[in-house]
C-alpha positions as CSV (number, residue, x, y, z in Angstrom):
1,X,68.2,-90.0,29.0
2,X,65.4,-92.0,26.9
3,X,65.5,-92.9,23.7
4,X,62.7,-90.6,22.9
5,X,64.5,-87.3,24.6
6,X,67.5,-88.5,22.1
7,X,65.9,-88.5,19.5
8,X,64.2,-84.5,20.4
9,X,67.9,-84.1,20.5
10,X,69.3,-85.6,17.4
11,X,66.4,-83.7,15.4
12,X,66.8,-80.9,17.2
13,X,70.8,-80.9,15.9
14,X,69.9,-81.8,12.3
15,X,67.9,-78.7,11.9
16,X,70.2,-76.4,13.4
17,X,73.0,-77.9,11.2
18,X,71.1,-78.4,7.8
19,X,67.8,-76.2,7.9
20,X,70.0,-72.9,7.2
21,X,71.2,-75.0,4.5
22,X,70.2,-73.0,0.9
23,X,72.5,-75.5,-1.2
24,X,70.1,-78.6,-1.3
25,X,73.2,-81.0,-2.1
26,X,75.1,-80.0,0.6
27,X,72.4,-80.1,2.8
28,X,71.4,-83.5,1.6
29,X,75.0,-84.6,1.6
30,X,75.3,-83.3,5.2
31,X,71.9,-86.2,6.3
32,X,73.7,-88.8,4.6
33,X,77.0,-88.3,6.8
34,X,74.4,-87.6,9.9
35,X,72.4,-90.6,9.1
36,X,75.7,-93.2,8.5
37,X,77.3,-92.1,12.3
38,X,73.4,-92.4,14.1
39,X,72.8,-95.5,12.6
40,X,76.1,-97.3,12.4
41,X,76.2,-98.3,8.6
42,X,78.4,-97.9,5.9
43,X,76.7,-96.5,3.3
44,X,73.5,-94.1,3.4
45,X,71.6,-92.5,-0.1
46,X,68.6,-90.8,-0.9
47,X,66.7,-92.3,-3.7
48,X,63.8,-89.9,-5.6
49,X,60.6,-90.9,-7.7
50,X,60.3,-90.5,-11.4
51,X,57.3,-90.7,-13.0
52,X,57.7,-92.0,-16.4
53,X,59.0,-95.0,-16.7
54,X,58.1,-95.9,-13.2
55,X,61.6,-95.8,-11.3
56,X,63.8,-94.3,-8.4
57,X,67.3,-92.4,-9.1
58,X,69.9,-92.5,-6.5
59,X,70.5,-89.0,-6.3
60,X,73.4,-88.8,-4.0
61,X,74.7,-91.8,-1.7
62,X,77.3,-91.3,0.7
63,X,79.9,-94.0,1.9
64,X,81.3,-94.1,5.4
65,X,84.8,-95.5,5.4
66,X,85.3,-93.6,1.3
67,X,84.2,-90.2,2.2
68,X,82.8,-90.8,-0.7
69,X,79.6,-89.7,-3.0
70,X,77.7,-92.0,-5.4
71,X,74.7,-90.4,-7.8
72,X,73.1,-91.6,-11.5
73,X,71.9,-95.2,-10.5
74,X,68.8,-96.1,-11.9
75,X,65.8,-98.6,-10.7
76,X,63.0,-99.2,-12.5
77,X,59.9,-100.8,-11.0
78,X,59.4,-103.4,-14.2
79,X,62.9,-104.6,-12.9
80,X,62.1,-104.6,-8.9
81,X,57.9,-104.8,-9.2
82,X,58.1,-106.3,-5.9
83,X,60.5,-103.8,-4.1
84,X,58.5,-100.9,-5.2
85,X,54.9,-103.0,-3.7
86,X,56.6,-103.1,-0.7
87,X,58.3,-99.3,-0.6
88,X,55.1,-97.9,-1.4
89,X,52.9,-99.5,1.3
90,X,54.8,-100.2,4.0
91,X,56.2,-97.2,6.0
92,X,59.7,-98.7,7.0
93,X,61.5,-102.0,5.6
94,X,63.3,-103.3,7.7
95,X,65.4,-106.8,6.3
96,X,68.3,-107.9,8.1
97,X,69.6,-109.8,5.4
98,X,68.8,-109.2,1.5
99,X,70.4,-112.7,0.6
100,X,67.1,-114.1,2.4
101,X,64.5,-112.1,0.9
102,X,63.0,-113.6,-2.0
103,X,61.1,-110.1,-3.1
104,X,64.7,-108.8,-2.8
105,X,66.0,-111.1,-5.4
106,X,66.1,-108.6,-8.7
107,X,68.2,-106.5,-6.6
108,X,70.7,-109.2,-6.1
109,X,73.5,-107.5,-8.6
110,X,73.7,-104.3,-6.7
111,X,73.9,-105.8,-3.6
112,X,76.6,-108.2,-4.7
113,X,78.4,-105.4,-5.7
114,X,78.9,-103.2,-2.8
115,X,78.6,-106.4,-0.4
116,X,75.2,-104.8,0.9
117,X,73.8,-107.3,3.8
118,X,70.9,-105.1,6.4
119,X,68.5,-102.9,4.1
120,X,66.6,-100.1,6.4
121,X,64.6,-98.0,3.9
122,X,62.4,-95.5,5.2
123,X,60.3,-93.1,3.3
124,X,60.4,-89.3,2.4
125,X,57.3,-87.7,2.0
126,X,57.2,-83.8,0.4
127,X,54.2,-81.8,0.4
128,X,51.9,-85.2,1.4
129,X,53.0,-86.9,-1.5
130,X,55.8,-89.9,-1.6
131,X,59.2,-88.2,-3.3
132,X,61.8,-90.3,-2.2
133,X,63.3,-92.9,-0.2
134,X,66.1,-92.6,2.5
135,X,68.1,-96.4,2.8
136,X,70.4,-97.0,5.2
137,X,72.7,-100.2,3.9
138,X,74.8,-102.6,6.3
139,X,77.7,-104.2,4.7
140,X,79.7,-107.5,4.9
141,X,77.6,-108.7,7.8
142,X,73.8,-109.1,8.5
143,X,72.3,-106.4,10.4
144,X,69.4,-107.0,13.3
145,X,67.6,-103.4,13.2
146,X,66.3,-101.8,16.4
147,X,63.8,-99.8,17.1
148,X,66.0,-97.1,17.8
149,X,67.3,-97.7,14.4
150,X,64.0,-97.4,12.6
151,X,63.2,-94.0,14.9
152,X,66.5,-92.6,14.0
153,X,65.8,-93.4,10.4
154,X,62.5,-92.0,10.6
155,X,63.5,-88.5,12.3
156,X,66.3,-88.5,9.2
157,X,63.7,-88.8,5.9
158,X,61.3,-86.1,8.0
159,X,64.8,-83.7,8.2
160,X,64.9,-84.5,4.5
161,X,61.3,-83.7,3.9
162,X,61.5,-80.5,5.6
163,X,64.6,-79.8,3.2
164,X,62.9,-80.8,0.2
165,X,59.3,-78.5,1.1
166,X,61.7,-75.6,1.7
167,X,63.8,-76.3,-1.6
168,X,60.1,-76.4,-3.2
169,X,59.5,-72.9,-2.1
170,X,62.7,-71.3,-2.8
171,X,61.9,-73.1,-6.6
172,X,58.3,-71.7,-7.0
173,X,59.6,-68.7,-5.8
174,X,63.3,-68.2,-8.5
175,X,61.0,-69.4,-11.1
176,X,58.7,-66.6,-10.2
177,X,61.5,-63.9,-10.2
178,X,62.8,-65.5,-13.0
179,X,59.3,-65.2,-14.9
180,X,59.4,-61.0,-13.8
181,X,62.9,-60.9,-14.7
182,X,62.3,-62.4,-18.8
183,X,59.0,-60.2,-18.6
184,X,61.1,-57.1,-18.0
185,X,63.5,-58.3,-20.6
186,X,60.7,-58.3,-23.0
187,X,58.7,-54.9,-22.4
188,X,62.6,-53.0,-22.5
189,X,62.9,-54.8,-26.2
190,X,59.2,-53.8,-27.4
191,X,60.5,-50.2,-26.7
192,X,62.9,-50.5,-29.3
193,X,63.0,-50.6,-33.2
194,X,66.8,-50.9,-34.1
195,X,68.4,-54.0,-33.6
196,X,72.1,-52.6,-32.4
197,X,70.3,-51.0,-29.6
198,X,68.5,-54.2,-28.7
199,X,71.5,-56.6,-28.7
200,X,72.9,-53.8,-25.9
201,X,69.5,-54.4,-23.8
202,X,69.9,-58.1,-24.2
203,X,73.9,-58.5,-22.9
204,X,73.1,-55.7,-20.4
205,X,69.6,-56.9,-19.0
206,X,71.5,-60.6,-18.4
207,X,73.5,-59.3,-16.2
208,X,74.1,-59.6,-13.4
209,X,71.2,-62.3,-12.8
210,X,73.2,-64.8,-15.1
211,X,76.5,-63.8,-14.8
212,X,79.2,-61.1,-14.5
213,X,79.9,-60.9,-18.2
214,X,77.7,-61.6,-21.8
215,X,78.6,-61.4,-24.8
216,X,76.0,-62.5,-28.2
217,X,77.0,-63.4,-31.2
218,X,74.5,-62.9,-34.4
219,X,74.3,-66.1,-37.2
220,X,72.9,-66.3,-40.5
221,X,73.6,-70.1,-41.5
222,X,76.8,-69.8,-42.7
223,X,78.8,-66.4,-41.2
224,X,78.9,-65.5,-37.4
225,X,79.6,-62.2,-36.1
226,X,79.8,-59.9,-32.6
227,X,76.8,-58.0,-32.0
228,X,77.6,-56.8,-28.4
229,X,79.1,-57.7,-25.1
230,X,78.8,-56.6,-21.4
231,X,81.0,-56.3,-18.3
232,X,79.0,-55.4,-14.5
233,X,82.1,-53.5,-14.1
234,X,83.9,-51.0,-16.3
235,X,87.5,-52.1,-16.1
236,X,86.2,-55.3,-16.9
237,X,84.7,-53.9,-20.3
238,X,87.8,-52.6,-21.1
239,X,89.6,-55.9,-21.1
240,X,86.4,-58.0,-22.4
241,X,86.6,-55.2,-25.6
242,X,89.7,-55.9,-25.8
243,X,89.0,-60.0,-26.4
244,X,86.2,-59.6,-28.5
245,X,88.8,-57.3,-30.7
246,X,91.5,-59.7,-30.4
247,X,89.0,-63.0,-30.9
248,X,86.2,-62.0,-32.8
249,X,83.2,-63.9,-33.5
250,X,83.6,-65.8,-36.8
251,X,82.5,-69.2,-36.9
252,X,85.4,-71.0,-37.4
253,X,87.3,-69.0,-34.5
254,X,88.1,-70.0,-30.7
255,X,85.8,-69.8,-28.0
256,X,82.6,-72.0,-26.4
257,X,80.0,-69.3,-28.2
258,X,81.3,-70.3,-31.8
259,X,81.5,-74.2,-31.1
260,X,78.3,-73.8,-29.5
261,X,77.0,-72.5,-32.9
262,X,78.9,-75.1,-34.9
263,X,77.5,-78.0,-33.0
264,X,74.0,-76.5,-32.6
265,X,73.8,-77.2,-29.1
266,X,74.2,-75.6,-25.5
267,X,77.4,-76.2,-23.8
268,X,78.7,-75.6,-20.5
269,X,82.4,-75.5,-19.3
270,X,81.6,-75.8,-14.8
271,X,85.0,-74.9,-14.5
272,X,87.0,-72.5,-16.5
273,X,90.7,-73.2,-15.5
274,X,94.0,-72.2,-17.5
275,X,94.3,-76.6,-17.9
276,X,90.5,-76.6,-19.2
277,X,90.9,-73.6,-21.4
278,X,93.9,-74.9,-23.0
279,X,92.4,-78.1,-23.7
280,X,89.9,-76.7,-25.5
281,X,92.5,-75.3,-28.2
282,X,92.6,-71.1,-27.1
283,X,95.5,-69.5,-27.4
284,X,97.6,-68.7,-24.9
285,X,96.3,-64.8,-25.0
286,X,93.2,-65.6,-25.5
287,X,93.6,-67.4,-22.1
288,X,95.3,-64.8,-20.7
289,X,92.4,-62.4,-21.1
290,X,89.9,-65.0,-19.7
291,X,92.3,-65.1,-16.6
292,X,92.7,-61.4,-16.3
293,X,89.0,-61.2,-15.9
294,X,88.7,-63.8,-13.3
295,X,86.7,-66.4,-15.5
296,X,85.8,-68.9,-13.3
297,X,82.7,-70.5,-15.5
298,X,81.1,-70.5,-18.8
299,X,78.1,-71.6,-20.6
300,X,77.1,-70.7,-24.3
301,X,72.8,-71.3,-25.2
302,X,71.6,-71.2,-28.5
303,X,69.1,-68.0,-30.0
304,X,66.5,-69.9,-32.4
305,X,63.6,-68.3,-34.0
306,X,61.3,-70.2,-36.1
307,X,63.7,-73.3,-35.2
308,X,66.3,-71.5,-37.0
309,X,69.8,-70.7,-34.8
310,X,70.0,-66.7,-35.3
311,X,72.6,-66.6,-32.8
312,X,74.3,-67.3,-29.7
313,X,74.3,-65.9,-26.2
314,X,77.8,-66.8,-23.7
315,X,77.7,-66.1,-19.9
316,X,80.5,-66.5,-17.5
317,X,81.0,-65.8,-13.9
318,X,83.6,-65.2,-11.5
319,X,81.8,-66.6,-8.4
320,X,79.9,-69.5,-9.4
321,X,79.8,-72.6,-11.0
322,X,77.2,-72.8,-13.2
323,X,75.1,-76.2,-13.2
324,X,72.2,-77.7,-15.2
325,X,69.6,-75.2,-13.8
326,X,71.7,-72.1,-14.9
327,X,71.8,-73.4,-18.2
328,X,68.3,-74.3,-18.4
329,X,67.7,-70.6,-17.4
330,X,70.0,-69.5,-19.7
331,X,68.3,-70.9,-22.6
332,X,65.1,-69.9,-21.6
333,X,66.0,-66.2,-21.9
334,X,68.1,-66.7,-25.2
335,X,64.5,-68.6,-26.1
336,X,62.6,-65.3,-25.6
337,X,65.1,-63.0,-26.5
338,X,66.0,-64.4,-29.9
339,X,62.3,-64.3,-31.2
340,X,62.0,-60.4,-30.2
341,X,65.6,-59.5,-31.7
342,X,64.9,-61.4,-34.9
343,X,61.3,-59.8,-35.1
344,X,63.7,-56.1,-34.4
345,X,65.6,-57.5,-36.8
346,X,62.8,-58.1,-39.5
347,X,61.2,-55.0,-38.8
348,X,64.4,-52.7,-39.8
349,X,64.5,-55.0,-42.8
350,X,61.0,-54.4,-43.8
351,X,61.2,-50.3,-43.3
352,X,64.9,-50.5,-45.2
353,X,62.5,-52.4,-47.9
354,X,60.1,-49.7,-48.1
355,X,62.4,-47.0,-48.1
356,X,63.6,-48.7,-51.0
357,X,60.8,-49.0,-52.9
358,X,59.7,-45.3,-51.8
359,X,63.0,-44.0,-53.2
360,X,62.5,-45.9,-56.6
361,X,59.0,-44.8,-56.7
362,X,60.4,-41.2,-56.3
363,X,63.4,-41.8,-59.3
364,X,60.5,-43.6,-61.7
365,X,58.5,-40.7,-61.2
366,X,60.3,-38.0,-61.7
367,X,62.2,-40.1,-64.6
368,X,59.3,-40.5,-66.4
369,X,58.5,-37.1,-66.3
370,X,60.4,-36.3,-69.4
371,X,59.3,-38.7,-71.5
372,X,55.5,-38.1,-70.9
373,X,55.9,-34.3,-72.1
374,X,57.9,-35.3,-74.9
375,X,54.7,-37.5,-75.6
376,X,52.3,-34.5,-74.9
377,X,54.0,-32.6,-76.9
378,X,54.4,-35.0,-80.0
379,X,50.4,-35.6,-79.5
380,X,50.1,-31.8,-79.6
381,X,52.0,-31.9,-83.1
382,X,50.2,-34.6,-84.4
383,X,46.6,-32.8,-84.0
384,X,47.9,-29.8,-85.7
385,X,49.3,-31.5,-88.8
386,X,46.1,-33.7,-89.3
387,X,43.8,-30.9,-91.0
388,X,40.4,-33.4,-91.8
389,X,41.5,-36.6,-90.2
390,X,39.4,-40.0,-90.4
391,X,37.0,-40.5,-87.6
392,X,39.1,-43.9,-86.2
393,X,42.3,-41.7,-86.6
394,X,41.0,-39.2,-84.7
395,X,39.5,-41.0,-81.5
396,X,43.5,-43.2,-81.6
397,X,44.6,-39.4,-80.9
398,X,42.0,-38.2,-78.5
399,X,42.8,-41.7,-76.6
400,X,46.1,-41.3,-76.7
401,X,46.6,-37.2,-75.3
402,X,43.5,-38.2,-73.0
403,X,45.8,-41.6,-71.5
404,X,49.0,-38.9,-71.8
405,X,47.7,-36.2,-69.4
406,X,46.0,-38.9,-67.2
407,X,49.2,-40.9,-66.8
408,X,51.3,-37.4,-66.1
409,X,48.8,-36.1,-63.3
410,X,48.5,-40.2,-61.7
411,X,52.6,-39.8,-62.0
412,X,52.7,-37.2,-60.2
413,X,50.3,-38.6,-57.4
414,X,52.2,-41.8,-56.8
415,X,55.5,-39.6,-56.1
416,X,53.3,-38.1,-53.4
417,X,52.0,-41.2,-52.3
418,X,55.5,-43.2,-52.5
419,X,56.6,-40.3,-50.0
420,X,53.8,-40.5,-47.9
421,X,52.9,-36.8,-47.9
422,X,50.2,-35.4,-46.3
423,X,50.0,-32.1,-48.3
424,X,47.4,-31.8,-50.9
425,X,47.7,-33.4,-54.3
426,X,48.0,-31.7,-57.5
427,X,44.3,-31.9,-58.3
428,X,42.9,-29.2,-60.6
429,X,38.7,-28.7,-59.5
430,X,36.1,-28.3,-62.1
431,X,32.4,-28.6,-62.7
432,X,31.9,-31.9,-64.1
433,X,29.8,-35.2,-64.8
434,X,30.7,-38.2,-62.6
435,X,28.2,-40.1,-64.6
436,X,29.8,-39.0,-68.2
437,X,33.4,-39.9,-66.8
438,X,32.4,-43.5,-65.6
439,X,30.7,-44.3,-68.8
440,X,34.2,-42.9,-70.8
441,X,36.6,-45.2,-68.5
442,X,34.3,-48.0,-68.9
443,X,34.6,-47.7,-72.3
444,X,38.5,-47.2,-72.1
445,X,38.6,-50.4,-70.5
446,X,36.0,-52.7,-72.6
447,X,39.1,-54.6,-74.6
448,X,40.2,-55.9,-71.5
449,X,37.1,-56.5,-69.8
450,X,36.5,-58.6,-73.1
451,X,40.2,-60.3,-72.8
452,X,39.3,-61.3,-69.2
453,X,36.0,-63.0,-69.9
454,X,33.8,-60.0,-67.9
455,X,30.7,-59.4,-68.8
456,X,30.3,-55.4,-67.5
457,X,27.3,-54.2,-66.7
458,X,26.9,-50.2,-66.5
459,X,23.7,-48.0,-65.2
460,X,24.2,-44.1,-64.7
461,X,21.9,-41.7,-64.3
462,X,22.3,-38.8,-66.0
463,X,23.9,-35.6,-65.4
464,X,25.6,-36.5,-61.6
465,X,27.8,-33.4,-60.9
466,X,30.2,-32.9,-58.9
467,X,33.2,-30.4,-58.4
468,X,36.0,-32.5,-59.0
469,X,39.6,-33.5,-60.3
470,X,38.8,-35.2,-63.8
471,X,42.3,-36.7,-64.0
472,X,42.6,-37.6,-60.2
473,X,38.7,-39.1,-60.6
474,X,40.0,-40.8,-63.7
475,X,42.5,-42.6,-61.5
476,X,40.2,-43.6,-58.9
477,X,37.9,-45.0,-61.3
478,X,40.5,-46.6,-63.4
479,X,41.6,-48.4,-60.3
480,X,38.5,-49.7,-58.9
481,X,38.1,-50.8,-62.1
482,X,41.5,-52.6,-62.5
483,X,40.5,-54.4,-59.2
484,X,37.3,-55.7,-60.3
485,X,39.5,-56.9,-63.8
486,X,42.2,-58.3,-61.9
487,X,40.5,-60.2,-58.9
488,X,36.8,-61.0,-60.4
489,X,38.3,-62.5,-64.1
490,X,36.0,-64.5,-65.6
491,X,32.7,-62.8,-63.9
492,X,30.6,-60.1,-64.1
493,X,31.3,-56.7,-63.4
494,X,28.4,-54.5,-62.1
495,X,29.2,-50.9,-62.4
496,X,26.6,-48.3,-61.0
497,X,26.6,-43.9,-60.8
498,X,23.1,-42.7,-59.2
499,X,22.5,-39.7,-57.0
500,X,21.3,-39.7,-53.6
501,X,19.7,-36.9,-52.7
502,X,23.3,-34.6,-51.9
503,X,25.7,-37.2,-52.3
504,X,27.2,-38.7,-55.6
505,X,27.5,-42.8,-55.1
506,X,29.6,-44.8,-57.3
507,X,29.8,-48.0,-57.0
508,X,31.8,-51.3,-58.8
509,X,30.8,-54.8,-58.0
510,X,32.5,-57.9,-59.1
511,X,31.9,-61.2,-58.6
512,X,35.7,-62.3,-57.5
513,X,37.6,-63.8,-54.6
514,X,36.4,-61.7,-52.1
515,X,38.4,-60.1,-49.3
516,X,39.2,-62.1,-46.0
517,X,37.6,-60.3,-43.1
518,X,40.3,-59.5,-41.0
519,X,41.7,-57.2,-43.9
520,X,38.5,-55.6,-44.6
521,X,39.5,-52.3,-42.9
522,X,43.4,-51.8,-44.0
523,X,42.6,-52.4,-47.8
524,X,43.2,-48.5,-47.7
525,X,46.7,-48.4,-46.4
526,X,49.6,-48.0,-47.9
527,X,51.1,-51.2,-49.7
528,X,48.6,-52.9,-48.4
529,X,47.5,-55.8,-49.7
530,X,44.7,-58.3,-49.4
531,X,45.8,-61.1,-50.8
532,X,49.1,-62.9,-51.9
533,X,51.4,-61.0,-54.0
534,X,52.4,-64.4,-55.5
535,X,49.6,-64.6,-57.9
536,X,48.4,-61.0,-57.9
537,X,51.3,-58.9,-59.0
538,X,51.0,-55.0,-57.8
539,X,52.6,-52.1,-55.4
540,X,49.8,-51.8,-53.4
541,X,49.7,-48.5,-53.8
542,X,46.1,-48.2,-55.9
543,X,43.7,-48.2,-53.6
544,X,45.9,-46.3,-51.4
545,X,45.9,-43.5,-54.0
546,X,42.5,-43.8,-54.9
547,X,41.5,-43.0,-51.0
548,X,43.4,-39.9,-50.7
549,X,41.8,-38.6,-54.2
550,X,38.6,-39.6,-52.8
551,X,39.1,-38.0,-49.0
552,X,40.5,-34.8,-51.3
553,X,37.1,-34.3,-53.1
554,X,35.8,-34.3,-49.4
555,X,34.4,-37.9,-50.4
556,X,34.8,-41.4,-48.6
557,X,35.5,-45.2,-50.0
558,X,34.5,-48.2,-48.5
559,X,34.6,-51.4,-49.0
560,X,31.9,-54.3,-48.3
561,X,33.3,-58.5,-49.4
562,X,33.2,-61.7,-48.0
563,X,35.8,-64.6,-48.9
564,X,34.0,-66.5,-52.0
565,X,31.6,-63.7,-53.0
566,X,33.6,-61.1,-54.2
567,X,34.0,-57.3,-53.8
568,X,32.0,-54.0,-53.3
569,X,33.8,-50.9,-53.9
570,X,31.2,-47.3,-52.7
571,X,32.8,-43.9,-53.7
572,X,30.7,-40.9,-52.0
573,X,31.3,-37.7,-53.3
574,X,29.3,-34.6,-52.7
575,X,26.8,-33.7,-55.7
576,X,25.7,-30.8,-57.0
577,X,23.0,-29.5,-58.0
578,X,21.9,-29.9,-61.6
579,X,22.0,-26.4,-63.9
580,X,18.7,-25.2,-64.3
């Protein structure tokens, strides 16, 4: 038989033995053995590129006589610039002995070491690009290599190629399951809103693509505690209950999750044996559990949101070892995860928030009930005891039983708002001047106007009706006119009341801060606010109320700013028509 027809052979054997092979390492580690018996040398290894710095990794070696497997050593090309010249453009190098190779000489240590002689490297090429390099080492002796050799050596690194193209497939394609699998994840969060029942989709969605069992463990910074855990099988849930019970979740307890959390970093245990488990300080139940469930590894990844640990996640399996690319896995959904449940979690805060302030808006509204009719009635008292009183006494009391019935009706409107009713306000409809009301607020407000350096500048025509709420028009005017005040301070406030044709138009221009674009159309909404509530104090609520006064007089508000050049505030009523 020909050399040639052997080598058919021999490649013909290495694929049926390795090809089938879905473990990359054992498949690799199966060449090496192949490759030491074909070629008659001690010691064969597989050597890959990295990029940056410039250098080659053994990634496994395999020794003859040992049985034996090397991995980790490390060449870089500023070390060996000649050895990589001559691995990079020439297909096979062939030296029968290193001792006499000048270009050689860097290596000179390593060669020393494991009492290398021959040196038959031979390239590995994946996907037309250089990856690797498959060496074949002689020791104690020099080494005169044949052309069989280098054929032999050749029909080894193509094996190898094949076996890296099909562990590049099998790659693209778990990283594309792996992307559907986190996507999944994320829609079957969105759907929810209450962060118990999205720490149960987060332990029972990782399973069983990372493991037979989960568990996750909530952080604040300084306390730890269980959130939920998961078993694929039911008996299993049982006994893992019973160990979250028994060896809970506080940081300063047993277990990889919590020392994960204290060291702020990802750990993994490959193998989970009772010798492992009791070096790492559990007690003897608590090992006894992990046993009962068949715990053969475990890895614990960090939850971060905002580069803040929220959390962690702990996986184990019965089946597998788990190895880097698990864990890099791991943490990639614990990445994604932990930013949704913290945002769940933020949510329910917020809504808790706003229930609070509802219900205090509620209390304060129907607390300050009392004292506003003891006030209305005091008022009522005073009129009726002052028989000819002077003209300044008289307009302090008109001010003050006007401001009395004005802040009972808008007290009653925010307790409406606060719950966020939809049935109709408390709004009493009568004939009345929208021009003559404008004109009486502004005048209400001119103090303060004059405290906050505004110069206001009022034009109303006369006589523009409408049918209308006076208190509830009182509040929307007093508010627009509050905003102006509070966000134009120190310019001028333009304040105009004309009739257009059917429609009553008021409007209030200042010459403030303006209103960023992108809030333009949610000024209206509920505790909405436009611009930082650390140097503009409020409820948001004002404008709020003012729109649903204004949409119950079968009216519309808008709003017209830009950033810089302050506010426009229209209020459209319907007018009617002037008495004869």
């Amino acid at each position: 038989m020909s050399e040639t027809a052997g080598n058919s052979i021999v490649a013909t054997l290495l694929r049926l033995g390795v090809m089938g092979k879905s473990d990359w390492d054992c498949a690799l580690q199966q060449v090496l053995e192949i490759s030491c018996d074909l070629v008659g040398v001690e010691r064969a290894s597989y050597w890959s590129f990295c990029a940056d710095p410039p250098a080659i990794t053994c990634e496994l070696g395999y020794v003859h006589s040992k049985r034996m497997l090397e991995r980790g050593i490390v060449l870089t090309e500023e070390a060996a610039p000649a050895y990589f010249e001559q691995i990079r453009t020439v297909n096979i190098l062939a030296v029968p002995d290193v001792r006499r190779e000048p270009r050689l000489q860097p290596l000179a240590g390593y060669f020393d070491t494991h009492a290398i002689f021959g040196l038959l490297d031979v390239p590995v090429f994946s996907q037309g690009s250089l990856t690797g390099i498959l060496c074949h080492e002689a020791t104690h002796a020099p080494r005169e290599w044949s052309a069989h050799d280098t054929e032999l050596a050749l029909t080894l690194s193509h094996t190898l190629s094949t076996l890296l193209e099909a562990r590049a497939r099998d790659h693209a394609e778990k990283s594309e399951r792996r992307a559907a699998f986190l996507a999944q994840v994320s829609t079957a969060l969105a759907d929810t809103l209450d962060p118990a029942r999205a720490g149960e989709i987060v332990v029972r969605r990782g399973l069983p693509v990372l493991g037979d069992i989960c568990t996750l463990i909530g952080y604040d910074g300084q306390r730890a505690w269980r959130v939920a855990a998961a078993h694929v099988e039911p008996a299993g849930q049982r006994l893992l209950d019973e160990l979250c019970v028994r060896y809970g979740g506080e940081i300063d307890g047993p277990g990889l999750g919590v020392q994960a959390l204290r060291e702020r970093q990802s750990l993994l245990m490959q193998m989970a044996d009772e010798p492992t488990l009791r070096e790492a300080g559990l007690a003897q139940g608590h090992i006894d559990l992990l046993v009962a469930l068949r715990v053969r590894s475990v890895l614990s990844v960090l939850m971060r949101s905002r580069d803040v640990v929220t959390g962690v996640l702990t996986f184990a399996s019965r089946d597998r070892n788990y190895d880097r690319e698990d864990m890099r896995f791991a943490e990639a959904y614990a990445q994604q995860v932990g930013t949704l449940l913290e945002n769940t979690r933020l949510y329910a805060q917020a809504q808790a928030a706003i229930a609070a302030r509802d219900d205090f808006l509620n209390l304060a509204g129907h607390e300050l009930r009392t004292p506003l009719t003891s006030l209305q009635l005091a008022v009522d008292r005073l009129r009726k005891s002052l028989s000819s009183p002077p003209p300044q006494a008289q307009r302090a009391v008109d001010t003050i039983a006007r401001q009395a019935t004005r802040l009972s009706r808008l007290t009653e409107v925010i307790v409406l708002s606060a719950q966020n009713c939809d049935g109709d306000l408390p709004l009493r409809f009568a004939r009345l001047d929208l021009a003559a009301l404008v004109t009486e607020v502004t005048r209400d407000f001119g103090e303060l106007f004059t405290r906050a350096g505004c110069d206001v500048r009022l034009r109303a025509d006369a006589e523009v009706m409408v049918d209308g709420d006076q208190t509830g028009l009182e509040v929307v005017i007093s508010n627009l006119l509050a905003n102006a005040l509070k966000f134009g301070k120190g310019a001028p406030v333009e304040i105009t009341v004309r009739r257009d044709d059917d429609t009553a138009r008021l409007v209030v221009l200042d010459h403030g801060i303006g209103i960023p674009p992108e809030r333009l159309d949610s000024v209206f909404e509920r505790y909405h606010r436009a611009v930082s509530p650390t140097n503009f104090g409020g409820l948001g609520l004002g404008l709020h109320i003012s729109a649903k006064i204004v949409d119950a007089h079968h009216g519309r508000v808008r709003v017209d700013s830009r950033p810089g050049e302050g506010a426009t505030f229209i209020v459209e009523l319907p007018a009617l028509v002037p008495p004869a």
